[in-house]
N, C-alpha and C positions, 0 to 999 in steps of 0.2 A: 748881034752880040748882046743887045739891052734881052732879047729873050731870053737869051740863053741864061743871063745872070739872074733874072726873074725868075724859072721855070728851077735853077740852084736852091735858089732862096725858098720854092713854097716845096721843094720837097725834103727843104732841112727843116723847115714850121712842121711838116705831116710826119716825120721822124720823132717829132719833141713832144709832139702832142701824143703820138700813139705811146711813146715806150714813159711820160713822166705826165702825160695827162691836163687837162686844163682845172685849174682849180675852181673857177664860176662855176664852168659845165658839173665838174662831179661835186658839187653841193650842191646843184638844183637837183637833182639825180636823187642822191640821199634823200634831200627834204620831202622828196616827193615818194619814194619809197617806207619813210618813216618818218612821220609827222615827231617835233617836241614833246608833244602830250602825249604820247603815245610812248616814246624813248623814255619819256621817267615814272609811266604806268608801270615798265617793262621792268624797269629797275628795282622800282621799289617791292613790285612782287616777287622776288625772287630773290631767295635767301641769302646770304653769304656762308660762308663753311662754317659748319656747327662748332662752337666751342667744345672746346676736349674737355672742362669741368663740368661733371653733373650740374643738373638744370635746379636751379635755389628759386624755390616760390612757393608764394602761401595764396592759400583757396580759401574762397571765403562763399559760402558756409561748403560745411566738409561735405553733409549729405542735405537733401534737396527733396520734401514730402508735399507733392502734391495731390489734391482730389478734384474732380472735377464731373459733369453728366457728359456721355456718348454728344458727340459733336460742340462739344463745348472749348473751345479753347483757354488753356491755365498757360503764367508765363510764373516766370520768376529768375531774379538778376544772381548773378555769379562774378566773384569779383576776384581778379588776379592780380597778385603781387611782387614785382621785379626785384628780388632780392641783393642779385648780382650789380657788378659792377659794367654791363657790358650789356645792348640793346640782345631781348630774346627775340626770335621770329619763331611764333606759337601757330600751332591749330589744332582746334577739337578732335576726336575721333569718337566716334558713338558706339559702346558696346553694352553687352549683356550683364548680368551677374547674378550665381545664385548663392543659397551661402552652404559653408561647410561641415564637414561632419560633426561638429559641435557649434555651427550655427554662429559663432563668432565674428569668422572672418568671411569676408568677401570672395567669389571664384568666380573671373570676370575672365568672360570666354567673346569671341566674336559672333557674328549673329549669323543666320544660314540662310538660305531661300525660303524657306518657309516663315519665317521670321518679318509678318507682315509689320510691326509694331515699331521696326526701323526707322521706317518712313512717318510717321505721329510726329516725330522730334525734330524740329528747327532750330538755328541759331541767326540770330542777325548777323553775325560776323563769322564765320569758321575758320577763317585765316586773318592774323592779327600780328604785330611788334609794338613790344612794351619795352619801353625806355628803363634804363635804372633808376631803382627805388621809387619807379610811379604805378600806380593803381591801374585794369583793363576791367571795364566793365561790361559784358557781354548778355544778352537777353536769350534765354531760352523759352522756348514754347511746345507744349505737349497737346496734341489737339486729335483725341481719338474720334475713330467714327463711329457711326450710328452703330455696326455691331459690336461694339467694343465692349468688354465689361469685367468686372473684379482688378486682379493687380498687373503690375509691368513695371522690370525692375533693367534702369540703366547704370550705366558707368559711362561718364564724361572722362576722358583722356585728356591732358592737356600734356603736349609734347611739342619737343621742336620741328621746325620745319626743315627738311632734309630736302639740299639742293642734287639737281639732278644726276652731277657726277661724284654724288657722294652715295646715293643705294645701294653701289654694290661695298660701299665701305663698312666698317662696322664704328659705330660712334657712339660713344659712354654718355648716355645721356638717363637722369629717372623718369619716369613717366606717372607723377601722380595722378588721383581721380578723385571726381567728386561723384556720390553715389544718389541716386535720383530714381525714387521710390511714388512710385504713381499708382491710383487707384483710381477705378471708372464706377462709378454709384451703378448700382445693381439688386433687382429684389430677390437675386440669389447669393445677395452675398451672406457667406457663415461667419462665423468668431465664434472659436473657440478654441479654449488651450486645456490641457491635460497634464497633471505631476506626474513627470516619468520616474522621479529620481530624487530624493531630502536626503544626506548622508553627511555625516562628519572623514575627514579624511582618518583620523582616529580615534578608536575607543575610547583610549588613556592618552593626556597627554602631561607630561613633565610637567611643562609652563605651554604660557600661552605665547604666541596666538593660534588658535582652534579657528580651523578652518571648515567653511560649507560646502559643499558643492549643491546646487539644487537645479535640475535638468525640468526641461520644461517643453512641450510639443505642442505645436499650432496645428491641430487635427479641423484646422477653417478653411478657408478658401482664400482669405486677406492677413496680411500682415495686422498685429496685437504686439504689445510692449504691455506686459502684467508689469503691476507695482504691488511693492508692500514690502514686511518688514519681519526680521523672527528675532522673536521676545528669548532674551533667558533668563531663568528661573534656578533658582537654589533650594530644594527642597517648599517649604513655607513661605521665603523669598522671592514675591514675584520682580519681575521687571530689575535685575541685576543688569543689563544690558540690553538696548534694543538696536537692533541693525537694521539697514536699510536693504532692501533686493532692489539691484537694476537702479540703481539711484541716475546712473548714466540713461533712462530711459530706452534701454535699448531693445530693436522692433525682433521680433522671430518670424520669418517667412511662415508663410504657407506648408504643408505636410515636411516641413524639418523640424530638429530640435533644437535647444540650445542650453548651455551651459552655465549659469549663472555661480562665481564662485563669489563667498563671502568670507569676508577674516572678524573674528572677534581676536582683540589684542590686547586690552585695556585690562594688565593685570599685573603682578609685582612679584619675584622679577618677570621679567617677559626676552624674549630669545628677538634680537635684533636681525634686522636684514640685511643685507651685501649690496652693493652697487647691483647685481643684477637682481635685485628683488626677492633672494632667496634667503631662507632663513638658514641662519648661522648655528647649528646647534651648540655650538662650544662659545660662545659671546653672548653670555648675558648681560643684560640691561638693569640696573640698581637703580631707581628714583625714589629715594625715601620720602618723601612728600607723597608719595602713591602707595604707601606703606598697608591703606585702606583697602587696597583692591588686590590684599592677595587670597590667591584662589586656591581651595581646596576640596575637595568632595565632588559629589554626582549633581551634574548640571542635567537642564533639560531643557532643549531648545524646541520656542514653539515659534512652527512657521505661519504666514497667513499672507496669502495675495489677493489681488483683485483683479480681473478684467472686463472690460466692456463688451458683452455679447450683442449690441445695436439698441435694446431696450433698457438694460439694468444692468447694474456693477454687480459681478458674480465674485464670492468666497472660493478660495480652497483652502484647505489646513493639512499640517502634519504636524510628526512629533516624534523626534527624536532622542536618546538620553548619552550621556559622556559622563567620564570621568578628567578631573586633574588631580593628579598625584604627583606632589617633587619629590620622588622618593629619595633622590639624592641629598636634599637640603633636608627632608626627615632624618634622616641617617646622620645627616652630621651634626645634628641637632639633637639625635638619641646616643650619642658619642658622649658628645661635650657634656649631657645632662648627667649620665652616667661614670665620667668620669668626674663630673664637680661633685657626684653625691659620693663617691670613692671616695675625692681626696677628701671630702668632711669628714666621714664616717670613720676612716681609720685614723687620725687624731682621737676622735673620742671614743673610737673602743678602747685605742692604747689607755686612755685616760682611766676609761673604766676598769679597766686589765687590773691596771697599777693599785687602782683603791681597791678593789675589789682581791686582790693581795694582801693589801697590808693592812685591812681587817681579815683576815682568814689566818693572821701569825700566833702562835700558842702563847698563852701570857705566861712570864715570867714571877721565878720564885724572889723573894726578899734577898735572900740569900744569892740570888744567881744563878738558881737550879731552876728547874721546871717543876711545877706544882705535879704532885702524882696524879695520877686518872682517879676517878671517883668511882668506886665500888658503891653498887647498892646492896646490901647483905638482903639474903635471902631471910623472908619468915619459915 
């Protein structure tokens, strides 16, 4: 009977154990399956679900010029800033860029198999979480090989980190870049640029501002940023105003061109601009303190850059000519002038009318008759 109630008891224990489990046994089990250090290795790399608000952060610096010789390793620090209220979980992506048909903007493409220049580019970190409103400081490294040479132009992506069952989602996120402009010292490298193009947007203008475009072509092999500056001129007048090109220093690729627009504005009245930048032709601007700087007649703008071809700062010049004409403010100015010399004028004709009357009246006899005409008797 003592077995029988024994042999009850262990196969109510192997019922309890198999269907509710022993708690010792399955945490050794666990621990040994996945160690501590490893469960919050696991943790912390893996993202949480993207915020739905676009990604708020500032890069520091925007673009990124380095030079270096074939197997030389160049680094330089990149610094990101958590704008948000809310931890990002960030990582690099490494791509291309070349620029566009006015040379301006950026056209950042991914890179292809052939595309050995990929591999050059390290980061210490690629994957990273920045706390709010704190700084991530990350080290990049560009380290070409021995056949490397002339230019190679990246785009650093910094974007969120997209957890696994989130790829097939679609997640509102921006994706700024920093732009990272490399050069491999070479005794074939060229510089040089060519004026494609010196042009006023118009002949004639009202008022100012009188706008330039001056188009420019890197017929070199390495990226060049020409500097300099176009004088204007008023007939005998020199140096009426002198403007800057490219004040922003900005580089123009290799066999592209680019754009460079310039405003002269400084004149009286002058045609103000809109929130988005555009001019207002119907809003002008009155600063009588600037009463000195109104412009009339044939200007003539001279351009003059410079670049560095590796041995000596190289000249180019152009020259262009404009007109400003307000022909509206002339007009209303040959109005008012013309009607102020009316209204004087016809006051003192009447005046004169009136005298010139009343000497021209026949004189009067003593008597109240009129004197008789005067005969000359014939000899």
């Amino acid at each position: 009977m003592k077995n029988k109630s024994l042999l009850k008891a262990s196969l109510i224990l192997i019922f309890l154990t198999v269907f509710f489990g022993s708690p010792s046994i399955t945490n050794v089990i666990r621990a040994q399956e996945l160690p501590t250090e490893e469960l919050e290795a696991t943790v912390s790399a893996t993202p949480p679900p993207a915020p739905i608000n676009p990604v708020n952060l500032t890069l520091s610096p925007i673009n990124i010029i380095l030079e270096t010789d074939p197997e030389e390793p160049v680094t330089s620090l990149i610094k990101i800033l958590n704008n948000s209220l809310e931890e990002e979980y960030l990582e690099l992506e490494l791509q291309k860029f070349t620029a566009d048909s006015i040379g301006s903007k950026p056209i950042i493409q991914e890179f292809n198999d052939n595309d050995h220049e990929q591999s050059w580019v390290s980061f210490d970190q690629d994957k990273f979480s920045v706390k709010p409103k704190e700084w991530k400081t990350i080290k990049v490294t560009f380290t070409p090989p021995a056949d490397a040479s002339l230019s190679y132009y990246y785009a650093i992506l910094v974007k969120r980190q997209v957890a696994v069952d989130e790829q097939s989602s679609s997640v509102l996120t921006g994706v700024p870049a920093i732009l990272m402009l490399t050069t491999v010292r070479s005794p074939f490298a060229k510089f040089e640029l060519q004026l494609s193009e010196f042009l006023t947007t118009k002949k004639i203008y009202e008022f100012l501002p009188a706008n330039f475009e001056v188009t420019i072509k890197n017929s070199g092999n390495t990226h060049i940023a020409p500097l300099g500056n176009i004088f204007i001129d008023r007939g005998e007048t020199k140096d009426v105003a002198i403007l800057s090109l490219n004040k922003e220093k900005g580089l123009i690729l290799p066999g592209s061109e680019r754009t460079y627009t310039v405003e002269w504005a400084e004149g009286f009245p002058f045609f103000e601009k809109n929130n988005e930048g555009e001019v207002e032709s119907s809003t002008l601007k009155w600063n009588f303190s600037e009463f000195d700087k109104f412009r009339l007649g044939k200007y003539t703008a001279h351009l003059l850059f410079i670049y560095d071809n590796g041995e000596r700062d190289i000249p180019v010049e152009s020259k262009i000519s404009f007109w400003v004409i307000p022909w509206r403010l002339i007009l209303v100015v040959f109005f008012l002038v013309t009607f102020t010399i009316i209204g004087i004028l016809i006051p003192i004709l009447f005046v004169i009318k009136k005298l010139t009357k009343k000497n021209t009246k026949p004189e009067l006899a003593k008597d109240g008759g009129s004197l008789p005409p005067i005969h000359q008797s014939s000899l």
